[in-house]
C-alpha positions as CSV (number, residue, x, y, z in Angstrom):
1,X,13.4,17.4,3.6
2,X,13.1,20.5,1.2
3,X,14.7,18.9,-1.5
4,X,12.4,15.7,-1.5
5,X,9.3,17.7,-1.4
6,X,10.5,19.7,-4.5
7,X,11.6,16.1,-5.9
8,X,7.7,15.0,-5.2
9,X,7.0,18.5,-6.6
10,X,8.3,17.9,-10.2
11,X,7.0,14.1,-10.4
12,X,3.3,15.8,-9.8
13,X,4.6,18.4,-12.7
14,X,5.5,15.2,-14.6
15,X,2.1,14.1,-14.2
16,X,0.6,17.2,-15.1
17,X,2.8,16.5,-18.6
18,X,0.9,13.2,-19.4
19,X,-2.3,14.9,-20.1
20,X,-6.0,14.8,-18.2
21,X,-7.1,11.8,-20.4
22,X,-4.3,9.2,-19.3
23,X,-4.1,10.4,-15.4
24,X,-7.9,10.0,-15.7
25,X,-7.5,6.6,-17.2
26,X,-4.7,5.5,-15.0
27,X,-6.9,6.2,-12.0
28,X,-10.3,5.0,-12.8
29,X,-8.0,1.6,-13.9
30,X,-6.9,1.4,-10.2
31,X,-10.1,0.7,-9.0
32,X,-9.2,-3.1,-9.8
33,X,-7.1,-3.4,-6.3
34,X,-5.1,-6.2,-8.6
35,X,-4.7,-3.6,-11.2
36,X,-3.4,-0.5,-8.3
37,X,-1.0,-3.4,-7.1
38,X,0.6,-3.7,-10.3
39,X,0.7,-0.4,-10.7
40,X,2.3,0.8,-7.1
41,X,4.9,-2.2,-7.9
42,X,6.0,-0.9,-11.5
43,X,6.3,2.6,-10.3
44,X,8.2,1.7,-7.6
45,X,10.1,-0.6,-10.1
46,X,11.1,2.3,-12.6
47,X,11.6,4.8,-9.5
48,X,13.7,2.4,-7.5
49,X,12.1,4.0,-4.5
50,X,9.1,2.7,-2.2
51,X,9.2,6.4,-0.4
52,X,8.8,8.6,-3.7
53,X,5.7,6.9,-5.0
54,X,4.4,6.9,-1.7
55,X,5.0,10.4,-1.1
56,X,3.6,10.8,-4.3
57,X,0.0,8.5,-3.9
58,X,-0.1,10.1,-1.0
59,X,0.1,13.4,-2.0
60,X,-2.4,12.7,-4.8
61,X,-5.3,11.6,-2.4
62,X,-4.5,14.6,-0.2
63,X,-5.0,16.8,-3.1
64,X,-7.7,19.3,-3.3
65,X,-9.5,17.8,-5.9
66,X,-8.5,14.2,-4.6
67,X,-7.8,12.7,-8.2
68,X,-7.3,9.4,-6.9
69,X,-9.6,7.9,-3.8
70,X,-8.5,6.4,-1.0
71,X,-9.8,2.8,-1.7
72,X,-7.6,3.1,-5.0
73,X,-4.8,4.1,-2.7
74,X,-4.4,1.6,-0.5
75,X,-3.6,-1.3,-2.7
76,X,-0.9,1.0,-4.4
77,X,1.1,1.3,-1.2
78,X,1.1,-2.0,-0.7
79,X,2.4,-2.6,-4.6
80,X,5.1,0.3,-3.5
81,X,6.0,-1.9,-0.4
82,X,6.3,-5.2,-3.0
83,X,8.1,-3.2,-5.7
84,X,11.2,-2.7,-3.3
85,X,11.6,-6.5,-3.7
86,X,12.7,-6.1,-7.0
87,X,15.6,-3.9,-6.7
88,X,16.8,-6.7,-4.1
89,X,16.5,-9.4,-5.9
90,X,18.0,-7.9,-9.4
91,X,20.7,-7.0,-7.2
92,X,21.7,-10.8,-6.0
93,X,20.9,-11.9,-9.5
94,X,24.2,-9.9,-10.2
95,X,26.5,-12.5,-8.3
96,X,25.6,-15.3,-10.1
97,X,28.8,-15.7,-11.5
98,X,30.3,-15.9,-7.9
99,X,29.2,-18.8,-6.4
100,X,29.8,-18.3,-2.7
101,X,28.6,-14.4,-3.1
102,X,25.4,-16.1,-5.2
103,X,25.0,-18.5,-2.2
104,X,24.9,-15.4,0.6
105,X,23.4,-12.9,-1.9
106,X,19.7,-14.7,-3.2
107,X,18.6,-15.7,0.1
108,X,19.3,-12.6,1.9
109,X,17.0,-11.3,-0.9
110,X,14.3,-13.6,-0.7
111,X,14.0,-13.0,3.0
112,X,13.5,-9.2,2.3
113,X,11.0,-10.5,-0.1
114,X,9.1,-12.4,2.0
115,X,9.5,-10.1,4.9
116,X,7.4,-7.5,2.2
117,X,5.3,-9.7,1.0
């Protein structure tokens, strides 16, 4: 538990990295809840983890200073939750050139997809 909260730790360092002006602009973008879908889904995408940008949205709305509301929050989770599909599905994508793993593989992932969506 430690070691993911110094993990969460360092991506809020990594933030810090990017500069005021494109946090700033990255949040007042999410107030489109299409927009904070995407984004929750191509963070989770590039993080490969539903539970790290999670930890991390959540942490941001929990901050002192609140950078990023709740209302932009809430759409974001639910991109996290979508952005896990990915992973699965790139994964069965990867057995296309075995048919009978192919044929067990992609529906197993579209069920997780649906099942998320």
């Amino acid at each position: 538990m430690f070691g993911f909260l110094i993990g969460v730790k360092g991506l809020g360092e990594g933030f810090k990295l990017l500069g005021g002006d494109a946090v700033e602009l990255i949040f007042s973008t999410t107030e489109n809840p299409f927009i904070g879908l995407v984004v929750g889904i191509l963070a989770t995408t590039v993080v490969q983890s539903s539970s790290v940008t999670t930890a991390m949205i959540v942490g941001l709305v929990a901050a002192p200073e609140s950078p990023l509301p709740l209302g932009n929050a809430v759409p974001m989770i639910m991109g996290a939750n979508i952005g896990t599909t990915v992973t699965a599905t790139v994964v069965s994508l990867a057995h296309m050139g075995r048919r009978e793993e192919f044929e067990r593989a992609f529906p197993v992932a579209v069920c997780h997809d649906a099942f998320n969506y």
